[in-house]
N, C-alpha and C positions, 0 to 999 in steps of 0.2 A: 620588627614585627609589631603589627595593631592586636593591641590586646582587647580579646573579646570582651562581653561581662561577664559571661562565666568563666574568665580567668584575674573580675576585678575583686580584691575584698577591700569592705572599708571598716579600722581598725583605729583605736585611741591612740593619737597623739601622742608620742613617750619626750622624756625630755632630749633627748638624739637626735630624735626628727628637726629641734629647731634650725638648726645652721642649712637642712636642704629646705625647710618652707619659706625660710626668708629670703634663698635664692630663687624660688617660685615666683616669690610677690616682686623681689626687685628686677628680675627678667624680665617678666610679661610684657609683650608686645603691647595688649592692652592700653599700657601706660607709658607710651612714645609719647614723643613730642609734647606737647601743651600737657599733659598727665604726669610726666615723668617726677615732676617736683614732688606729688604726693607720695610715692614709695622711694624715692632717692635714700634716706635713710633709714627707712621702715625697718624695724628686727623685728620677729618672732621669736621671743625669748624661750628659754626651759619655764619661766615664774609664769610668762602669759599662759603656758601649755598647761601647767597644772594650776591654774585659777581657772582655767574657761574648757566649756567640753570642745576638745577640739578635736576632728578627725581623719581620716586621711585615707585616701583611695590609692592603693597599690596593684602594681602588676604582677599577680602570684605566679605567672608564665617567665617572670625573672628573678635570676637567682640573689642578685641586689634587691628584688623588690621594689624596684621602682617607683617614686612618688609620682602618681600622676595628678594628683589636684588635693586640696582640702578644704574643710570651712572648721569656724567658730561661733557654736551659739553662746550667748551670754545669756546668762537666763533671767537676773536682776540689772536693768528689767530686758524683756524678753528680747534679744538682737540678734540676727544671723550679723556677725562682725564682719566674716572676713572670709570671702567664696573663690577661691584660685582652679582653675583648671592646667595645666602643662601647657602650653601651645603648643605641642605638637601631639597632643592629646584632646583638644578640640572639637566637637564636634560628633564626636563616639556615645555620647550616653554618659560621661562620665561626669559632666555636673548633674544632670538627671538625676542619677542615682546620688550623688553628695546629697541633692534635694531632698530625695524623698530620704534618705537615712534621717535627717536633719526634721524633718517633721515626725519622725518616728521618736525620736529622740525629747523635743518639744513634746508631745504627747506623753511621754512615760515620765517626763517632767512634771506636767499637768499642765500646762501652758496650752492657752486654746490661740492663741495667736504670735505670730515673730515679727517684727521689725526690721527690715531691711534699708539701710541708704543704699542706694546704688550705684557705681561707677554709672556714668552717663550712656554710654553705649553697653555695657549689660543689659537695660531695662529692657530692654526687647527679650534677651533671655528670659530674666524673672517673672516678665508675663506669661510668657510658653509656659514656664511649669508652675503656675497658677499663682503669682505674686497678685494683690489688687492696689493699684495707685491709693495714695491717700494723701499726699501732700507735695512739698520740695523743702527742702534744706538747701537755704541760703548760702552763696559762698563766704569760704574763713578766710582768706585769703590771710599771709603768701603760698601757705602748701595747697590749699583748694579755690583754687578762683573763678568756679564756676559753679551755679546752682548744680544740687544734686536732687533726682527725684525720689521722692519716698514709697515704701512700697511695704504693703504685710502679707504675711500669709497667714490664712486662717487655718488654724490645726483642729479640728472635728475630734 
């Protein structure tokens, strides 16, 4: 079943959640092939959960609750870190709404602006819900060997 959005909530990060977000990030299609090095051992620990506001979009139509995506703002200094969607969650509204929670959040922070690096093929997402380019990040290489484009959003 496609869960609507008025069957999604998006709810804080507990320390539980880590072991299903780190199988989020290490899954993702996203990060086949030439990507794959960058989350090969990436964990989302319980410490990252409660040091960073992280949040997490569930399917309240299942009785597991389902994760279907999450992000992490860092707020010193201001970063959206870390934006997953499900892949088979895709495409629904569901980063959308990560988004806009995430600005909401950045504002009751006081934060007028977030920081995004971006997976190289996101960027075309982050635009759609209103990122604005402002630079690139050079590749680290071995885990990132490719320029990444930088991108903020403004929070009014």
């Amino acid at each position: 079943m496609t869960p609507t959005p008025g069957s999604i909530t998006v709810r804080r990060a507990v320390a539980r959640d880590a072991k299903r977000l780190t199988r989020l990030v290490r899954g993702s299609r996203a990060y086949e092939g030439p990507y794959a090095a960058m989350v090969a051992g990436y964990r989302v620990g319980p410490d990252y959960i409660e040091a960073h506001r992280v949040f997490v979009a569930v399917d309240t139509d299942d009785p597991a609750g389902r994760v279907l995506g999450f992000y992490s703002l860092v707020l010193v200094p201001p970063e959206l870190d870390l934006l997953f969607v499900a892949d088979g969650s895709q495409r629904r509204g569901v980063g959308r709404l990560l988004v806009e929670h995430m600005k909401s959040q950045a504002r009751a922070a006081g934060l007028d602006r977030v920081r995004v690096v971006s997976h190289p093929p996101a960027e075309g997402f982050y635009r759609s819900v209103g990122a604005l380019p402002c630079g690139t990040v050079p590749a680290n290489p071995p885990a990132v060997a490719w320029d990444r484009p930088e991108l903020e959003f403004l929070v009014p």
